[in-house]
N, C-alpha and C positions, 0 to 999 in steps of 0.2 A: 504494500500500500504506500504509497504516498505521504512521504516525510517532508518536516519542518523544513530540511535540508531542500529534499528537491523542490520548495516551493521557494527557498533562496535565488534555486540555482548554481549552486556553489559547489565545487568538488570537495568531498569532504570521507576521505580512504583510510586516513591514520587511526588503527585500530587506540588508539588513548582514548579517540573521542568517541566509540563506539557505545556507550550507555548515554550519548547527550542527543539525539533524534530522537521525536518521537512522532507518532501519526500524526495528519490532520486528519478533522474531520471527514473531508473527501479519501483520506486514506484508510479510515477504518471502515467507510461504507463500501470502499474498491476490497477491503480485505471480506467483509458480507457477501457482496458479488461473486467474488472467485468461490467462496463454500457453496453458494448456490449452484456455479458452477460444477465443480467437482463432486457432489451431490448428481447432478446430471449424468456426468461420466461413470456413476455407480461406486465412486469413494466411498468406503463404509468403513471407520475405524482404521483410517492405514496411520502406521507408523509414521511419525511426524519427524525429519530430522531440519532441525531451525536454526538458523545463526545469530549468536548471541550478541548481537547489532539491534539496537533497543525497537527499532523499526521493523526491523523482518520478527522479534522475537515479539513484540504484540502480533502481529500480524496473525504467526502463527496461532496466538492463546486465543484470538477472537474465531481463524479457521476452525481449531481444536473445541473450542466451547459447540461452533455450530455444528462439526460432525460427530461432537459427543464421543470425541477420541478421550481415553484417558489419559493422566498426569504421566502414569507407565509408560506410555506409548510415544509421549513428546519426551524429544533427546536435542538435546540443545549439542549443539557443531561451536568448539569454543576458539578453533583458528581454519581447518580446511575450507569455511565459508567462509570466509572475510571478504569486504571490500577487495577489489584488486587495486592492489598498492600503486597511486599515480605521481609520488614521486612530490617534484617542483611542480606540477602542476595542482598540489593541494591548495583550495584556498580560491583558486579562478574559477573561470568562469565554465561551467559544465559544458555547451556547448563551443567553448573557445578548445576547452580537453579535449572533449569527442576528435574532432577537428584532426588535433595534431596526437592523439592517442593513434589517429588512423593511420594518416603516414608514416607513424614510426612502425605498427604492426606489420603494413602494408612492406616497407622496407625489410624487416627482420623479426619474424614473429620471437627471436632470443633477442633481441635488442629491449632493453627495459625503458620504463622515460625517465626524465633526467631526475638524477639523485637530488636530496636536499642534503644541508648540512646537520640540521637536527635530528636526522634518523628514521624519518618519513618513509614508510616503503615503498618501493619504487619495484614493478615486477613487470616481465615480459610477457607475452602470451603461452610461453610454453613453461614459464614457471607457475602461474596460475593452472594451464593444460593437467602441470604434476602433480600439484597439491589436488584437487579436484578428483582426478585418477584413482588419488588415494583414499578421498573420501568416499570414490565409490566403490570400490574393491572391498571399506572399512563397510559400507551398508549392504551389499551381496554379503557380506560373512555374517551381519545380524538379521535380514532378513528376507531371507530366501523363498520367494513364491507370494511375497503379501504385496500389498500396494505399498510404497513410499512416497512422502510428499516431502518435496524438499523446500524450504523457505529461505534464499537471500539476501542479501542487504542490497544488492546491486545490479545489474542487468551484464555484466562483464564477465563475470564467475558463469552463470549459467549459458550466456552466449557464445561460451568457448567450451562448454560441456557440449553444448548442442552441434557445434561446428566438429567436436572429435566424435561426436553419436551418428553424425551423418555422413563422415569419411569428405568432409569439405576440408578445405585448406584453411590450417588455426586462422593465419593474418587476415582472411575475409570474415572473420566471425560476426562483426558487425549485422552482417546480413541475419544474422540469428536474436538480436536485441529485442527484449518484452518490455513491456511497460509496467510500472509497478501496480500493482496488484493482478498482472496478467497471467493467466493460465495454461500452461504449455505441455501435453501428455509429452509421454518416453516412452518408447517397449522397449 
């Protein structure tokens, strides 16, 4: 759903500030939407894996409440879902990122964007591609044959899941971006 943040506009990836978003309005009624949603697709109690970015992790508890998943069943993700780290570009402007997050992917999907000096992370598409990987290798070993719903903080993490699930090439992932509160099946 739709954060404080994205109503800024602002890029904002540095896991420190990950408990300071929270919905807005229009972001918890996108997070209603998507349950009704996935309620359509026949979601019945799937295991919920959520990232503990204070916006994807309401999201999830508002999903979770309306599919009457239990507290068991929600497993908070505490770094393989993170924002994907954007480096010098923390702090601008989201679509001036986009922008130039493209042609550096476009250029070298290992090329990362530019470092800060404070410690910001800054990752490339094929470091975000590993971590990712890993998380999901880590959710086929917990939960073999059930529904998974996965909850992000950002549309990066999942657009580069979705570009390695459909054998596209990482640097074009863009082409795979959701909108927040948006709903995207996997087999």
């Amino acid at each position: 759903g739709e954060s404080l943040n994205d109503v800024e506009g602002l890029v904002a990836t540095n896991p420190v500030d990950k408990l300071s978003f929270k919905l807005t309005p229009a972001g918890r009624h996108a997070a209603e939407k998507a349950s009704d949603k996935l309620v359509s697709y026949g979601a019945d109690n799937p295991i919920m894996w959520y990232s503990t970015w204070n916006d994807a992790s309401e999201t999830a508890h508002i999903i979770g409440d309306r599919l009457h998943t239990g507290h068991d069943r929600r497993l908070p993700e505490y770094s393989y879902l993170d924002a994907r780290g954007m480096g010098l570009f923390e702090g601008t402007s989201q679509t001036f990122a986009a922008d130039e997050i493209a042609k550096i992917d476009a250029r070298d999907p290992s090329e990362p964007p530019p470092a800060t000096v404070d410690g910001t992370p800054n990752e490339s598409v094929l470091n975000v591609a590993k971590r990712v990987q890993q998380m999901v290798s880590i959710i086929e070993t917990h939960s073999t044959g059930e529904d998974v719903l996965i909850v992000a903080p950002d549309s990066q993490v999942l657009s580069i899941w979705q570009a390695a699930i459909a054998g596209a090439p990482l640097a074009g992932h863009a082409a795979f971006a959701v909108e927040p509160g948006q709903v995207v099946m996997c087999e």
